[in-house]
N, C-alpha and C positions, 0 to 999 in steps of 0.2 A: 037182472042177469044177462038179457040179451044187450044191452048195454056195453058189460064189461067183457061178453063175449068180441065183440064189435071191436074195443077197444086194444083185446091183447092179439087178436088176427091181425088186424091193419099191419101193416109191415114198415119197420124201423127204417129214416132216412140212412143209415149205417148198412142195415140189411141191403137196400134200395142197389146202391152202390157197391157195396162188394159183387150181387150178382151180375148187375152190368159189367165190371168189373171181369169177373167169370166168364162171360160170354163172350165179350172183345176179346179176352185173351183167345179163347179157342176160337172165334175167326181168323182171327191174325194166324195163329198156327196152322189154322187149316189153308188159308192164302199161302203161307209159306210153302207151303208140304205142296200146293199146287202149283205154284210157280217155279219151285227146283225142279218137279218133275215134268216142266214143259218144256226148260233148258237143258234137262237131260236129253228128252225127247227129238231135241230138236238140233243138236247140238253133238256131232261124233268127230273124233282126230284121229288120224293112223301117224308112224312113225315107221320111217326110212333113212335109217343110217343119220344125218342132218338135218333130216329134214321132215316137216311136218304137215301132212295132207288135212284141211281142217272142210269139212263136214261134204263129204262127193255128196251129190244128188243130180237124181235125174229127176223128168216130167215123165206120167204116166202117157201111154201112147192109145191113139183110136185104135180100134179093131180095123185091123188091116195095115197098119202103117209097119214099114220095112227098116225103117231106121228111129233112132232117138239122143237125144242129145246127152251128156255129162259134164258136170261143172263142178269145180271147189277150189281152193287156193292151196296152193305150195308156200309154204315159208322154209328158206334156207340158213339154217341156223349155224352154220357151220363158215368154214371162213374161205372155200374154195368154191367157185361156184360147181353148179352139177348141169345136166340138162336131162328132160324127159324126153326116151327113145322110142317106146311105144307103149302099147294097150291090149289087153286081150281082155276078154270075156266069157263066161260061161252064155249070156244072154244073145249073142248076137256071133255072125259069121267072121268079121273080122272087125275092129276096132281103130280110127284115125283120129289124128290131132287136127284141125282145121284152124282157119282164122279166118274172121269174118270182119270185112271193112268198107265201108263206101266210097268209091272211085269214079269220078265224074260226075256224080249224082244216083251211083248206080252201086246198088250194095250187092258183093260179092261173096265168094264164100270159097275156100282152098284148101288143099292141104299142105299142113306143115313139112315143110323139108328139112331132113337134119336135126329134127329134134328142137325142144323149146328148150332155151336157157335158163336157170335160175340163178342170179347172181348170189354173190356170197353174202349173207347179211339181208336178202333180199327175200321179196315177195312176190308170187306171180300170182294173177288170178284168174281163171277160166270160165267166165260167164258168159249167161245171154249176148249177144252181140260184140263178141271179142275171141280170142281163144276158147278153144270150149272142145269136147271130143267129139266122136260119132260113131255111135254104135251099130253097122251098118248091115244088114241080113237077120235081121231081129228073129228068134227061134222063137221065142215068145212075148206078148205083149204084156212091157210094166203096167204095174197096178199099180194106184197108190197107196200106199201105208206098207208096202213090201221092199224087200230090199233084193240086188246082187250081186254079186261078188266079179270084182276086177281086178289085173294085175296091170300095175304101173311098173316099167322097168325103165333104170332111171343109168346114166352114163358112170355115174361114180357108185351109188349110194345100192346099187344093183335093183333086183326087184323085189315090192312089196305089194299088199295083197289089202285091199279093202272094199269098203262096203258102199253102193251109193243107196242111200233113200229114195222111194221111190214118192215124190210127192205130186197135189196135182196137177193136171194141166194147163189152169194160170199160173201155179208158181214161179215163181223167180227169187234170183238172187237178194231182190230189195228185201227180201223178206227174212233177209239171214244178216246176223251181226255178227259182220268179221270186219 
């Protein structure tokens, strides 16, 4: 009896299979279900008349620090170009466009005058070490994983309103795929 006990328990190469079977499937679903929601997560666009703002962020700031930066790309989908005229913020005292470049050996940092162009058909991009904003009289210090709300007011496309992520202190742009 203990025997054919033994014998009808042991589990069928069919059985064997189907439940691994089973279980790939729900890993796989569940990677899925995890990796859509990290490119959601990580991954926000706004829309301005043409054009289309793809994911602002900023770094979160030390205690104490009086300014912070903001980065994301403009693509101009439209067939005229536009340019960006300024910035405001709910976070900070007043908001500037800068450009950052190295001149003689000596890296610089300005503000934009006149606004930045977006060509028609074109893309600009505002990161680390190039174009980028500045948030400047900080009311309070970004956190990461928070977000605030900015207003882009743009030459043609007027103004629109979005959100930068507030990520952390090493981040950068290498970390986003645009």
């Amino acid at each position: 009896m203990s025997q054919l006990f033994r014998i009808a328990a042991r589990p069928t190469l069919g059985g064997i299979f189907r439940s691994f079977e089973a279980r790939l499937g729900i890993a796989m679903l569940a990677f899925a279900l995890l990796f859509a929601g990290a490119q959601t997560g990580f991954a926000h666009e706004f829309k301005v008349g043409d054009l289309e703002i793809g994911h602002p962020w900023s770094r979160a700031t030390p205690a104490g620090a009086k300014v912070a930066g903001g980065y994301f790309t403009i693509t101009n989908k439209g067939s005229a170009p536009d340019r960006l005229l300024s910035i405001s913020s709910d976070v900070s005292e007043k908001a500037e466009l800068h450009e950052m470049g190295i001149k003689d050996g000596v890296m610089t940092m300005r503000p934009v005058v006149g606004g930045l162009e977006i060509p028609a058909g074109g893309k600009v991009a505002l990161a680390p070490g190039g174009y980028h904003l500045m948030f400047i009289g900080l009311k309070r210090q970004p956190k990461q994983g928070e977000k605030f709300s900015a207003t882009l007011t743009f030459e043609k496309a007027g103004a629109g309103s979005v959100d930068f992520a507030v990520e952390g202190m090493g981040g950068g742009m290498d970390d986003h795929a645009n």
